[in-house]
C-alpha positions, 0 to 999 in steps of 0.5 A, spaced: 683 574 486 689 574 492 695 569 490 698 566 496 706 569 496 711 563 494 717 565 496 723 562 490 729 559 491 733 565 488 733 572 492 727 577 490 733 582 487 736 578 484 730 575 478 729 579 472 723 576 471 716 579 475 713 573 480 708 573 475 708 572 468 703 573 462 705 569 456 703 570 449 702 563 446 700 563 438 695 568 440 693 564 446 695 569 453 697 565 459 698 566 466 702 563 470 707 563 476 715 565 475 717 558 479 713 554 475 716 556 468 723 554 472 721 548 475 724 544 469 731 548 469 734 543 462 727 545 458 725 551 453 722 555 458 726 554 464 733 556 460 728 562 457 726 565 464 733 564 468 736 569 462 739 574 466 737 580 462 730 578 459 731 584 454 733 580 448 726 575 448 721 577 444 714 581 447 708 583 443 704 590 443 702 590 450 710 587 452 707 579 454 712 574 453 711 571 446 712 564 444 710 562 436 707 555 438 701 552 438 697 556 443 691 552 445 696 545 446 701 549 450 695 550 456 698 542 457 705 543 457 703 549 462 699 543 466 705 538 466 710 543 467 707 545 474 706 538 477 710 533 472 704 529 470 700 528 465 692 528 464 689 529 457 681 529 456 678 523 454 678 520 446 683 526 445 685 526 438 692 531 438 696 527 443 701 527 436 701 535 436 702 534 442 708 530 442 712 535 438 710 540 441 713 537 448 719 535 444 720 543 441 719 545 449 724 540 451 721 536 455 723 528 454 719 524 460 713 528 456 714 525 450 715 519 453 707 519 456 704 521 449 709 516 445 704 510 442 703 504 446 702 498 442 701 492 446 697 486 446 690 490 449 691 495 443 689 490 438 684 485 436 684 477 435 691 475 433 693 479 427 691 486 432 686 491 428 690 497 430 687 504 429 690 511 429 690 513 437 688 520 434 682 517 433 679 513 439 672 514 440 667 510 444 665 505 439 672 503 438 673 502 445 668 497 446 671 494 440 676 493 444 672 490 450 668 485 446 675 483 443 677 482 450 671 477 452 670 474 445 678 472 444 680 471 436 672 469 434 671 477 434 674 480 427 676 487 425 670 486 420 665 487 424 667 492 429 666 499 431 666 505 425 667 499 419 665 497 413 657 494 412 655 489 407 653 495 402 660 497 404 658 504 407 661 506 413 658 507 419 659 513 423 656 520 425 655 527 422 651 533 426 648 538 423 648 545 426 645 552 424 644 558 427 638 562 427 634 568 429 626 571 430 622 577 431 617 576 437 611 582 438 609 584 444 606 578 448 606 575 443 600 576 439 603 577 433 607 572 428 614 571 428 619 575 423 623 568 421 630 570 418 633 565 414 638 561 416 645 563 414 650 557 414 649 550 415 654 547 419 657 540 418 661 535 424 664 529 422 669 524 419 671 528 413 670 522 408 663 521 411 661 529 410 664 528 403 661 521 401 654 524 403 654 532 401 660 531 395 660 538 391 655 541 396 661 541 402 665 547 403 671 546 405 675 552 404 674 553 413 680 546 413 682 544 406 687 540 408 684 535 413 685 527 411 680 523 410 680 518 417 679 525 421 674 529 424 672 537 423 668 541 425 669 546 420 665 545 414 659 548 412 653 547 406 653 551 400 645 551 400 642 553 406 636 548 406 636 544 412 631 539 409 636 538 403 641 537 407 637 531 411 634 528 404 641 527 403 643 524 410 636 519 409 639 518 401 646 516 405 642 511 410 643 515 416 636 517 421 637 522 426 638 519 433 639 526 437 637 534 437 638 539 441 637 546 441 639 554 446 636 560 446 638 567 449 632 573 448 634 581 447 630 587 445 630 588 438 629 596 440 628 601 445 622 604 443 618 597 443 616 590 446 619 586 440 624 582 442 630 578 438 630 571 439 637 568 438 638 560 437 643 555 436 641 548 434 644 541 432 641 534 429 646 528 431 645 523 425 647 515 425 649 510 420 650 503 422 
């Protein structure tokens, strides 16, 4: 790809660092141009890249700059850094993670914009039902509009992900797994099934838990508190029916499924092929 030349403020011979540097980020690699590392002269990588010998920064194996930070949140930091604006995905769920990496790199008008608004609009009714700005989501958005339009009448009871009269929660789980079979030529003969290898789950830890219990494993992110999301937990059996006799015992109905395949020849000496497919089952409770 032919990157247009941008002359810099500094004299060619008097930069020790190239026009265009390669970072490596938490094991993230990033391109990027020399002056948008300087744009920010006050912060972290502005003091690091106008050193005048770049000798002393830490490289890795193949000689990229290496910052020992968080390197899928740094791709923001890059972002903000090549036009001083901010622009996050919605509902996202790391804007506290973000904040403290804004902070190490020193950045203060960012960490201003990540900081949480509290305002008259976040709450709903006249106490406010405040809810943790990591964990937005379509439903509690709507909440907020129905406050909005209903005035105090409209409660924290009975919005959103809340609690129903059984005093089960409502939410979603999603099930995925992948899987693989054996097809002859045209057809004609029947399909070799392999089992399937692991039963992914999605969702809100508390409710994984609620419905799977010693089921769950949870060694992938055993830290994570209960009002969080993952996606990193699987099933300890490998049966989706169990695992959807159990989602019906908790009260949730399946609502959405989807599924992907890619094909590749099994072998070169014969017609068999290998299908490969990727499914999941979106799962709601009320």
């Amino acid at each position: 790809m032919a990157l247009s030349d941008h002359s810099s403020c500094v004299p060619g011979d008097e930069i020790p660092f190239p026009e265009i540097v390669e970072l490596n980020v938490g094991g993230q690699v990033y391109i990027t141009r020399y002056s948008t590392l300087t744009s920010l002269p006050d912060s972290f990588l502005g003091e690091m890249f106008t050193q005048k010998n770049p000798k002393g920064l830490a490289r890795d194996t193949k000689g990229r700059f290496f910052v020992d930070r968080d390197g899928f949140l740094f791709r923001y930091i890059l972002d903000y850094m090549r036009d001083q604006q901010l622009v996050l995905p919605d509902h996202f769920p790391e804007r506290g993670r973000l904040q403290r990496e804004a902070e190490f790199f020193n950045l203060p008008e960012l960490v201003k914009m990540l900081q949480p608004k509290i305002s008259k609009q976040n709450s709903l009714g006249e106490e406010g039902c405040q809810s943790d700005p990591e964990d937005s989501s379509p439903i509690t958005d709507t909440a907020r509009n129905l406050a909005g339009i209903g005035g105090s009448s409209v409660t924290c009871g009975n919005l959103g992900p809340g609690v129903g009269s059984d005093g089960r929660r409502s939410g979603f789980i999603t099930i995925g797994y992948r899987g693989s079979y054996t097809l002859g030529r045209d057809s004609q003969t029947d399909a070799k099934f392999r089992r399937v290898a692991r039963i992914m789950v999605c969702g809100k830890t508390s409710l994984a838990k609620e419905v799977f219990g010693d089921t769950l494993n949870e060694s992938r992110d055993p830290d994570r508190p209960p009002e969080r999301y993952t996606s990193r937990y699987y099933l300890k059996f490998t049966f989706l029916e169990q695992a959807f006799d159990r989602l019906a015992d908790a009260g949730f109905n399946m609502i959405a499924c989807n599924s992907t395949g890619t094909c590749a020849f099994a072998h070169d000496q014969t017609d068999d092929k290998i299908w490969t497919n990727y499914t999941e089952y979106v799962f709601y409770r009320e």
